[in-house]
C-alpha positions in Angstrom: -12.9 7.1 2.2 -10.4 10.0 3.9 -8.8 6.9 5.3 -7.7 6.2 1.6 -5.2 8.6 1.4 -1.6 9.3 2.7 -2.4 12.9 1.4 -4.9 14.6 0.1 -4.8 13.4 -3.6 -2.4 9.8 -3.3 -3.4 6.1 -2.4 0.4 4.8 -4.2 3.6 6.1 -5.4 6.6 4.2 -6.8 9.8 4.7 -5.7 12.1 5.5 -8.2 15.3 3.5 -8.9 14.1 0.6 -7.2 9.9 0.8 -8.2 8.7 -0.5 -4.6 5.9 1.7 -3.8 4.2 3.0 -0.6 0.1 2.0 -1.0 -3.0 2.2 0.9 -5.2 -1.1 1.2 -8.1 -1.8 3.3 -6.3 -3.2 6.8 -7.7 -6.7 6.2 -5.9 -6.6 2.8 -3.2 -4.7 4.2 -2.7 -7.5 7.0 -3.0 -10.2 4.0 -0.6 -8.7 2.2 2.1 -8.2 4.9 1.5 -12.6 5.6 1.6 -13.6 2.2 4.9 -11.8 2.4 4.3 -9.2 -0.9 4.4 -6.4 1.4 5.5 -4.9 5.1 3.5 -2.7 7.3 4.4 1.2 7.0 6.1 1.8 10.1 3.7 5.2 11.0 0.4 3.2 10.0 -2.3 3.7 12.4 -0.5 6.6 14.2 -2.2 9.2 15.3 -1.8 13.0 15.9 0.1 14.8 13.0 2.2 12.1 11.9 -1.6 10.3 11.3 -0.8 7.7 8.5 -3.5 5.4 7.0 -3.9 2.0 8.9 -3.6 0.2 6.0 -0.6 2.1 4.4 2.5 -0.4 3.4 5.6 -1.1 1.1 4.9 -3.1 -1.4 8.4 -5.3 -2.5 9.2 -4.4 -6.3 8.1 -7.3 -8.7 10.7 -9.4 -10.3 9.4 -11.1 -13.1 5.7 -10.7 -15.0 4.1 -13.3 -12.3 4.9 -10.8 -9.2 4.0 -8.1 -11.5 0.6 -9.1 -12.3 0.2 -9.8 -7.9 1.5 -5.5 -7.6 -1.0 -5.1 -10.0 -3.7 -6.6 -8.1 -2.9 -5.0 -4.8 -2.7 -1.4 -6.5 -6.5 -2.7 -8.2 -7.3 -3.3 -4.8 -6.3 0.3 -3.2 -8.0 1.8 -6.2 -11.3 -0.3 -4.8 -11.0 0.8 -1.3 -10.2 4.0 -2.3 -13.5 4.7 -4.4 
């Protein structure tokens, strides 16, 4: 899905220093994400014209500890499945 991607060839990227990361999930997952607090809506999601970001584009908090890691990893899984 074109709607997948904040570019042409990226559904995720980390920021360094402080590894939260920018991801695309379905907007239902998106939406889940941002109310069970793991994430916060991209401010640009949904917009349109040539600032056009994916509706389901969001930060995702950096994990503390290997619990919160293994929930990061299952929201990236989850933006690899709505992205294939």
């Amino acid at each position: 899905s074109p709607t997948a991607f904040s570019t042409p060839y990226e559904f995720v990227h980390v920021h360094a220093g402080e590894s939260s990361m920018h991801l695309i999930l379905a907007p239902l997952d998106a939406a889940e994400a941002v109310e069970k607090g793991w994430a916060v809506r991209f401010p640009l999601a949904g917009c349109g014209g040539w600032l056009w970001q994916p509706e389901g584009r969001v930060l995702v908090y950096a994990p503390r500890d290997e619990g919160e890691l293994k929930v990061v990893e299952e929201l990236v899984r989850a933006g690899w499945e709505y992205l294939t």
